[in-house]
Structure formats: structure tokens, C-alpha cells
C-alpha positions in Angstrom: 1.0 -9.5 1.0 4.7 -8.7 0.2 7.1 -7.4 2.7 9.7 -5.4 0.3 13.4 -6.8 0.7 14.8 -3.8 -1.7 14.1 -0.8 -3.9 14.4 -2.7 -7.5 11.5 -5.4 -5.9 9.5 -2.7 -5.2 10.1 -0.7 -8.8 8.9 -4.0 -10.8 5.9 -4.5 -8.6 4.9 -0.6 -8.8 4.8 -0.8 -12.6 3.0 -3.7 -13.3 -0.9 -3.3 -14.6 -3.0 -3.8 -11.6 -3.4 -1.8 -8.7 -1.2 -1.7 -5.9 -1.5 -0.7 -2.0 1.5 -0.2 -0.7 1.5 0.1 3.8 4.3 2.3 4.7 5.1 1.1 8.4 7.3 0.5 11.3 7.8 -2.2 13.2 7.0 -0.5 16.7 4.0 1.8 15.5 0.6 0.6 16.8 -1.4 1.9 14.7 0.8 -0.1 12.2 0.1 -3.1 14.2 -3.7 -2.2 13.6 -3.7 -2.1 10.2 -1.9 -5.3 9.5 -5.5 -7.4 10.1 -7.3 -4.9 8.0 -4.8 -5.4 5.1 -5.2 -9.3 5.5 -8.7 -9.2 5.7 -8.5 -6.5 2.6 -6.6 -9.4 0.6 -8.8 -12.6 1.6 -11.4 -10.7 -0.4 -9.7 -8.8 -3.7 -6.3 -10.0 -3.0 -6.6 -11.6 -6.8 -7.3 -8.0 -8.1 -4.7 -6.0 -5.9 -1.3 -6.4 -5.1 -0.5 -5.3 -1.2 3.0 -4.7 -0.6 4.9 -3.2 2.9 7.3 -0.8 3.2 8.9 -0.8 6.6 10.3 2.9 6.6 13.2 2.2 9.1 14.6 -0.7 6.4 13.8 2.0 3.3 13.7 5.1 4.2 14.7 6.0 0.6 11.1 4.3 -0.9 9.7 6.8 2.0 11.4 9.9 1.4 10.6 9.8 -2.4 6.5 9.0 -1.4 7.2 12.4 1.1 5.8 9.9 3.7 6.0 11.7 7.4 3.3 9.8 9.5 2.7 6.2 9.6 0.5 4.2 9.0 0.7 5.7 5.0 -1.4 3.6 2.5 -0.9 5.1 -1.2 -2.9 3.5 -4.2 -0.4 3.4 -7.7 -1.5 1.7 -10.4 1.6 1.5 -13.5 3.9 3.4 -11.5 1.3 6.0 -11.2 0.2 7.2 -7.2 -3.7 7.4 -7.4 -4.2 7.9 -3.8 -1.9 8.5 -0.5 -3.2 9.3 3.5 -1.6 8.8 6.6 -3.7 7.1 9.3 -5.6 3.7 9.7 -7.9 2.6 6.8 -10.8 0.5 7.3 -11.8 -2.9 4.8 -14.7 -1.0 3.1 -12.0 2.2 2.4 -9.8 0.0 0.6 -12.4 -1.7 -1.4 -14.0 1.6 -2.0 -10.5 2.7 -3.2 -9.8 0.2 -5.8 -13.4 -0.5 -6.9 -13.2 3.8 -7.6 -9.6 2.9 -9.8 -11.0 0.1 -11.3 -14.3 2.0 -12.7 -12.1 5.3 -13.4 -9.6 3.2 -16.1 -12.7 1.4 -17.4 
């Protein structure tokens, strides 16, 4: 799991070929906080598959604004620069597997 340092980091890693979660969050937002073991847990078991980056919205607001992200936590699927998926609110293990195992068979 990546913590993004600037807006060209994040561009290169948006367009590669596999999937990408990207966590929109804030350092002082629980629900945040919550999610950060469900991420880790998420990567232990398809991290080889999926990239998982973090955006801390106070650091980038920019990457924010142009996702229109308003509530965090944000999770948004892209996979080559393209969004697939984006919701506000916590997401369980078995929604992000379900998530990318749905990309995975819909580009197949």
C-alpha cells in the first residue's frame, strides 16, 4: 500500500494495466482509521493483483476535487486511468475482492 507524495505519482500509477483502489482519507477521520486494516488485510490476499494507493485529502485536495470526493472514507476502483467504481463509506474484505474479481471477469 502506497501513501501518494504528489499528483505526477499518482497519474503513473492510475494508468498502468492492473487495477487500482485508491482510499481517499484524512488523518483524523475514524472511519478512515477503520478501513486502514481492511485494506491491509485486502492486500495480504490480492495485493499481487491490485495496486492500493492513499490519498490523504487534506495533503491533495486537488486529486480529491477532480474524483468530486465529499465524504471520506472514498474507495474508487480505476483500472488504465479509467474509474470503474467510486462510494463513500467503509468497505468490507469480501467487497473489495468482489470488486476486482467483477473487473477482472468484465475485461476478460
Amino acid at each position: 500500500m502506497k501513501n501518494i507524495k504528489s499528483i505526477k505519482e499518482f497519474d503513473i500509477i492510475l494508468n498502468q494495466a492492473k487495477p487500482v483502489i485508491i482510499d481517499f482519507y484524512a488523518e483524523w477521520c475514524p472511519p478512515c482509521k477503520a478501513q486502514l486494516p481492511i485494506l491491509e488485510k485486502f492486500e495480504k490476499s490480492k495485493g499481487r493483483d491490485t495496486e492500493i494507493i492513499k490519498v490523504d485529502v487534506d495533503k491533495h485536495p486537488e486529486i480529491a476535487q477532480r474524483y468530486g470526493v465529499r465524504s471520506i472514507p472514498t474507495i474508487v476502483l480505476s483500472q488504465g486511468g479509467e474509474t470503474t467504481y467510486q462510494k463513500a463509506g467503509l468497505h468490507s474484505d469480501s467487497e473489495l475482492s468482489d470488486l476486482v474479481d467483477n473487473l477482472v471477469v468484465s475485461i476478460s
